[in-house]
N, C-alpha and C positions, 0 to 999 in steps of 0.2 A: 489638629492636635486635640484629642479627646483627653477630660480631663479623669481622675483615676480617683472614685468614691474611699476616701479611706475609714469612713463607718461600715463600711461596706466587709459584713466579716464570713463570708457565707465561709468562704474558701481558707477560713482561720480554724485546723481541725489537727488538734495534736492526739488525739485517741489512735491509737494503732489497729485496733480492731473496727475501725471504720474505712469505708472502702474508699471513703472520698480523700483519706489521707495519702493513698500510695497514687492516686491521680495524679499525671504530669503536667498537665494542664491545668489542674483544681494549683498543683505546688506555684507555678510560674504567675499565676495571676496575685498568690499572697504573697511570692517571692517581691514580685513588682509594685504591691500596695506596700506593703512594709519599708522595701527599699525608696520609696517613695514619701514616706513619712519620714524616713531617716535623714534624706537628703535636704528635706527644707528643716530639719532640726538641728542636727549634727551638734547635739549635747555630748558625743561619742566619740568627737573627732582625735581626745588624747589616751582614746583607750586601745586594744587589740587591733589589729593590724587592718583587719575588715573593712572598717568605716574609712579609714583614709582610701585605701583602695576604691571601696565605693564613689567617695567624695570625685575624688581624680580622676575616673572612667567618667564620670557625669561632665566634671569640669573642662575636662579635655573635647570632648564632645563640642559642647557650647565655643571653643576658642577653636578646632577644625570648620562647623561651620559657616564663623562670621572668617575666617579664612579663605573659605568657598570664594563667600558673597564679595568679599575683597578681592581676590581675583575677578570674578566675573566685573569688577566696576558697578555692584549694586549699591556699594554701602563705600565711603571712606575709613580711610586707617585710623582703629580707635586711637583716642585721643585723652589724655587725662585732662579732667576738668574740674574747677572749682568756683566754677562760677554761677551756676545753676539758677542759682536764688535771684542773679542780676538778668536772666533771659527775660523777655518779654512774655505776658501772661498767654498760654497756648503753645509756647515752643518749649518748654521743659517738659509736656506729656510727648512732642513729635518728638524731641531727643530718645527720651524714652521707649516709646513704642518703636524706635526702629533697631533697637537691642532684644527684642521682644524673640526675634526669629531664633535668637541665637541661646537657646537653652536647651539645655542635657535631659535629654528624659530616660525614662527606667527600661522603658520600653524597647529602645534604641541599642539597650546595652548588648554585645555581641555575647555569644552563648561565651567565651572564655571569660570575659570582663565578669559575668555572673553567677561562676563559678569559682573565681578567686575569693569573690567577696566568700562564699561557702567554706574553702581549703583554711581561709586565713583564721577563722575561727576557732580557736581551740578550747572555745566551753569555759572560758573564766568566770562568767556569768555576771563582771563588774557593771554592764549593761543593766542588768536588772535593778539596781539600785539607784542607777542616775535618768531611765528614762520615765518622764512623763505620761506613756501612754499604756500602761499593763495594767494585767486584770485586775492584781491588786491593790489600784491606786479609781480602780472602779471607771477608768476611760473606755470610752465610745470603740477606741480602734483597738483593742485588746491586744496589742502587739507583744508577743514575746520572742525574742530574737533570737534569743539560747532554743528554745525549743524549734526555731524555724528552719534553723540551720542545721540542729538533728533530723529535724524531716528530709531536707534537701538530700542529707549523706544518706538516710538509708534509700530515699526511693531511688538514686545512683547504683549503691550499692545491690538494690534487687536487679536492676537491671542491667548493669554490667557482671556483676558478681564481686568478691575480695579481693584487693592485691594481695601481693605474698607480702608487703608491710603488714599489713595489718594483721594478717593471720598471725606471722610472729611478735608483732608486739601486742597480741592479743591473750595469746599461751603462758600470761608470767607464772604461772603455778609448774608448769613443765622446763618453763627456763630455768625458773628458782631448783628445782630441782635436779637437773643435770647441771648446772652452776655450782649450789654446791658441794653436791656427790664429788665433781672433780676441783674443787678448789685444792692448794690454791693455783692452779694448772690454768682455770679457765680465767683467772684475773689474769697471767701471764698473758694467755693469748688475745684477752680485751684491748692487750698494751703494744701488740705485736703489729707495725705497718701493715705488712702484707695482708694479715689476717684481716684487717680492718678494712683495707682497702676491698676485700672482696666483700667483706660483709656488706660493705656499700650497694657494688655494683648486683649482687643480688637479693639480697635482703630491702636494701633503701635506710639501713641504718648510716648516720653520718659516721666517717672516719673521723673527724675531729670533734666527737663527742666522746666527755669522757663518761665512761659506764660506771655504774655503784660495784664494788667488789660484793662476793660473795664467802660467805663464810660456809664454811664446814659443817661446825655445831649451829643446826637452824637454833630458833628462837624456841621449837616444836619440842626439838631434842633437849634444850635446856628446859623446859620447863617439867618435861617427864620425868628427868633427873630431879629437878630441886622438889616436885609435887611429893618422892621417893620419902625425903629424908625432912621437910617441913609439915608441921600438925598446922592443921585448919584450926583458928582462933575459937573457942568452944561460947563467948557470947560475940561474933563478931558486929560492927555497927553498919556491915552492910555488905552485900551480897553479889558479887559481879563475875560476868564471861568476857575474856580478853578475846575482843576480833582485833587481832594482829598484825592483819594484814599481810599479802603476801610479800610487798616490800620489806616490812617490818622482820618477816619471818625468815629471809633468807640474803639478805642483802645488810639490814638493818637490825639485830638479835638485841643488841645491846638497850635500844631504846623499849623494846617490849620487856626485859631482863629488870632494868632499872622502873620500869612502870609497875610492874609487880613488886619489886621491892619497897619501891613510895607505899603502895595499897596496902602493903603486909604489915610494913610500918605505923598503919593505921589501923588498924588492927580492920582489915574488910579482907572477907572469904571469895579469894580470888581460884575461878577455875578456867580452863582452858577447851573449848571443846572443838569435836573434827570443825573446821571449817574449809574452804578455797578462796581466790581472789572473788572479790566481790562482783565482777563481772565490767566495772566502767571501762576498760579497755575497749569492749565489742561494741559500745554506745558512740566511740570517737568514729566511727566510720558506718554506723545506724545499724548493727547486727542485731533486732533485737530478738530472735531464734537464740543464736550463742548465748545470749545477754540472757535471755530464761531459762538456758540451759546451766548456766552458771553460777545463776543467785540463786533460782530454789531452792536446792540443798542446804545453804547458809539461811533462807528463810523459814525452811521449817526446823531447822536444830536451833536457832537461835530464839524461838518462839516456845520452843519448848520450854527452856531454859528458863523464857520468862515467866513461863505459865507456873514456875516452880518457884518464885521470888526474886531473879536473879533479873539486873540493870547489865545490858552490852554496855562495855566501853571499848572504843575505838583508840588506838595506841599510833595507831599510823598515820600517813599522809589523810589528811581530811578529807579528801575526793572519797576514801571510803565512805565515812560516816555521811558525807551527802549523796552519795549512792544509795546507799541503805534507808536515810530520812528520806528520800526525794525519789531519786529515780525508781526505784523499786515499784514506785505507784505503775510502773509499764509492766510489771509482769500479771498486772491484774487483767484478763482475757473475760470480761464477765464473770469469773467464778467469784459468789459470795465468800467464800470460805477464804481464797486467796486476799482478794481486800481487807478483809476481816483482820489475817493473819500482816497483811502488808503494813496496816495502821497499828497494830499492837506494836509488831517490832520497831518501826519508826518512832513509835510514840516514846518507848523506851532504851533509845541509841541516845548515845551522849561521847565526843572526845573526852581524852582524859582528864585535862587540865577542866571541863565543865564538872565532870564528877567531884573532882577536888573542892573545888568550890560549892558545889551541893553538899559535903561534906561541910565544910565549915561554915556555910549557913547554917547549917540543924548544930553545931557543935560541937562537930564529932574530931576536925580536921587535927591534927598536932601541927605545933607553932613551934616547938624548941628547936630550930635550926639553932645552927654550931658556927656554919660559915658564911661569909658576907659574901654577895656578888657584886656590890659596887653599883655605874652603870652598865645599864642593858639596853642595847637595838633591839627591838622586839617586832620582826616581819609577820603581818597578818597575812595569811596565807590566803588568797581569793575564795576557795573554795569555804573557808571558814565563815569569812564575810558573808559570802554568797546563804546562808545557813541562819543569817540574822539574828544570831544568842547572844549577842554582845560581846567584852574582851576577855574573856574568862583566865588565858592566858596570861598575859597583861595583868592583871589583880591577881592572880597565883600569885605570880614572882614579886607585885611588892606586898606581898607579907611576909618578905625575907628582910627581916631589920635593915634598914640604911640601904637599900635595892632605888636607885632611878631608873623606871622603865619608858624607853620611849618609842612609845607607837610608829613605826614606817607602814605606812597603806603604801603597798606600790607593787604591784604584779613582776614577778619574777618571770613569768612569759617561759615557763616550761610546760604545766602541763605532760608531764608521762612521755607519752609515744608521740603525739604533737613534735616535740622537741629534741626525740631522735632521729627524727625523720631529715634525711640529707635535705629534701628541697624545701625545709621549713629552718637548718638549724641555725641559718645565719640572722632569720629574723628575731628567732628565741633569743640569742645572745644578745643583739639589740635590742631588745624591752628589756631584757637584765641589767643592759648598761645603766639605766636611769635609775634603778634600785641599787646598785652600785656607788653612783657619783653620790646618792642619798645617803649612804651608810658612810662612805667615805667624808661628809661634811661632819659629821660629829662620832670621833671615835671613841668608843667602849669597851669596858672589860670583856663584854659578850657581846655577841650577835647571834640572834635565836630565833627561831621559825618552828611551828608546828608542821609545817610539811618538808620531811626529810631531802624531796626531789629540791625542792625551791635551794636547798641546804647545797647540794651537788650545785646546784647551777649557779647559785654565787661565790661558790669557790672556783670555776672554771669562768664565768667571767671576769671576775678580781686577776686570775694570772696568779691564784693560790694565795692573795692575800687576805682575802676574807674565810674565816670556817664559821659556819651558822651552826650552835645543839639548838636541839629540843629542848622546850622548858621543863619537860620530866627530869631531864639531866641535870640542869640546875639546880629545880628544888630538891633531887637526887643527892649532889653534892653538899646541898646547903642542909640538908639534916644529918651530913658525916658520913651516910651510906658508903662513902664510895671516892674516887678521884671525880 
């Protein structure tokens, strides 16, 4: 049994344009250091579905074994003991070293066992916050798991090629768009057995997931309308492009609708410009071709925009805005000019609820709300976390007079296409259940999430008795805007 150097980083290479990254070999040997760090730590064990799977492959392992050894009559039937301390000096290491045989290595693990550990990951990235060994914490074994796990899918994905999953849940700008050209027809047929049932059998989307309805008037269409008949503030205190999101923009109108109204209300020159989905769909199964095919366009209009005084704010699910600050750094191919442009626009994406609060740090924010919210559950959405700016959500909403906001950290376990996916969606709905039983211990007037999807998926695991807004909605409400 050799043992496995975990300083040892040759084969630690998250750069895409390095050739040693799409290596299957260079992948399995960091796949095996890493999973091997994990195993003697397991600070991980109550997070994403991975680690347990990891843990149990290994565990199981070690108890097959001393089952062997037990049959053959090498070893007797373990035995629990507690008496260790009372053995004679020299027989508590022979107790010991003859358990020695029976442990689980990384090595060992069948090609299935170590590719679940891969599928079960859906990028929540709550990992990176609780492990001891990342780059950013300046350790020896540089391990980052969220990136490890993106290398595994794409170099899969080259070498097998796309499911039709992921092709279609990768298309949301074409779904959004025939969605709701035929609303409201095609929520009809989201609700329809049959329909659903095939959608399953070819697609892979779950039947017993329920889908976000699509509206008619995007978010697109309302804004060209209201841009028609509202004047742009003549000194306004600040200057932003709404990236919408393609959620936001065809599923979700009302949450970008009332985001502009808060900003307008602040007197900030809100404009809207061409954008598409930001591309993180093709990153869940390592497309990163698709994935540059999808953000440039949104990387170069959004830079412009900067280059002109204007601040992005993100209105949608937060995997955007950490798309855009984070991922984005993968479209960099060597070109200076792209880097360049990649850090400008990172450097100035912000969600909405952080603007707000930029805003009333300098001053600028209006306080005159009208109505109370009482208690508030207030879901931090992972990818938010993942993002390190602190609760910005959270201190919006208490500077709504008499507002109790109480922080729930607890991973909703959707994740986008992760969690429509039929041979994922039973595990989704179990990591909701625990954010569930948490909301359900102290009920409030609200329950609210900056990520719309989290919003969906605890209303279908509640059985429709939790509904989660957006804190735009709120503070929407609370300055009279609106219901």
């Amino acid at each position: 049994m050799s043992l496995i150097d975990h300083s040892d980083t040759t084969d630690t290479v998250y750069d895409i344009n390095n050739s040693l990254y799409w290596e299957r070999s260079s992948l399995d040997r960091e796949l095996h250091r890493v999973y091997d760090v994990c195993v003697g730590c397991r600070l991980c064990f109550n997070l994403c579905p991975s680690f347990p799977a990891l843990f149990e492959a290994i565990d199981s392992q070690a108890d097959s074994k001393r089952l062997v050894a037990e049959q053959e009559g090498r070893i007797g039937t373990a035995q629990q003991r507690t008496d260790f301390l009372d053995l004679p000096e020299g027989q508590q290491a022979a107790q010991a070293s003859a358990e020695v045989e029976f442990v689980g290595l990384v090595t060992e693990l069948t090609e299935a066992e170590q590719w679940q550990v891969v599928d079960l990951c859906y990028q929540c990235r709550l990992c990176e916050s609780i492990c001891p060994y990342t780059p950013d914490k300046e350790h020896d074994f540089q391990l980052d798991f969220p990136r490890l796990m993106l290398r595994a899918q794409a170099v899969r994905t080259k070498a097998r090629g796309r499911r039709l999953s992921d092709i279609i849940l990768s298309r949301t700008d074409l779904s959004g768009r025939l969605g709701s050209l035929m609303a409201p027809f095609s929520n009809w047929g989201n609700r329809l057995a049959p329909l659903r049932w095939l959608m399953e059998k070819l697609v892979g989307i779950s039947r017993h997931r329920v889908l976000p309805d699509f509206h008619r008037q995007t978010f697109a269409k309302w804004f060209q309308r209201h841009r028609r008949k509202t004047k742009v503030p003549a000194n306004p205190v600040g200057r932003v492009v709404i990236f919408a999101t393609c959620y936001t923009n065809a599923n979700d109108p009302d949450i970008g609708r009332m985001a502009v109204e808060v900003l307008e209300y602040n007197r900030v020159e809100v404009q809207y410009p061409p954008q598409q989905c930001c591309g993180a769909p093709h990153l869940s199964h390592g497309d990163f071709e698709a994935f540059r095919r999808q953000a440039m366009p949104n990387l170069e209009e959004l830079a412009r925009w900067i280059d002109r005084g204007y601040q992005v704010v993100v209105t949608g699910p937060p995997t955007c805005s950490l798309a855009i600050r984070e991922d984005y750094t993968y479209l960099n191919n060597g070109d200076s000019r792209v880097a360049e442009l990649v850090a400008r626009v990172s450097a100035n994406t912000v969600d909405i609820s952080r603007y707000l609060m930029q805003l009333h740090k300098e001053g600028h924010l209006r306080t005159d709300f009208v109505n109370e919210l009482g208690d508030i559950n207030y879901h931090l959405p992972c990818h938010l976390k993942a993002q390190k700016g602190g609760y910005h959500s959270r201190d919006l909403l208490r500077l709504v007079p008499g507002a109790k906001v109480r922080l729930v950290d607890k991973c909703s376990g959707m994740d986008g296409g992760w969690g429509m996916k039929a041979e994922f969606f039973q595990a989704s709905i179990k990591i909701a259940d625990k954010l569930v039983r948490q909301l359900n211990q102290r009920p409030a007037d609200h329950n609210c999430s900056d990520c719309t999807l989290a919003g969906l998926q605890l209303h279908q695991a509640s059985g429709g008795d939790i509904s989660a807004a957006h804190p735009i909605q709120l503070i929407h409400y609370a300055y009279g805007l609106g219901d």
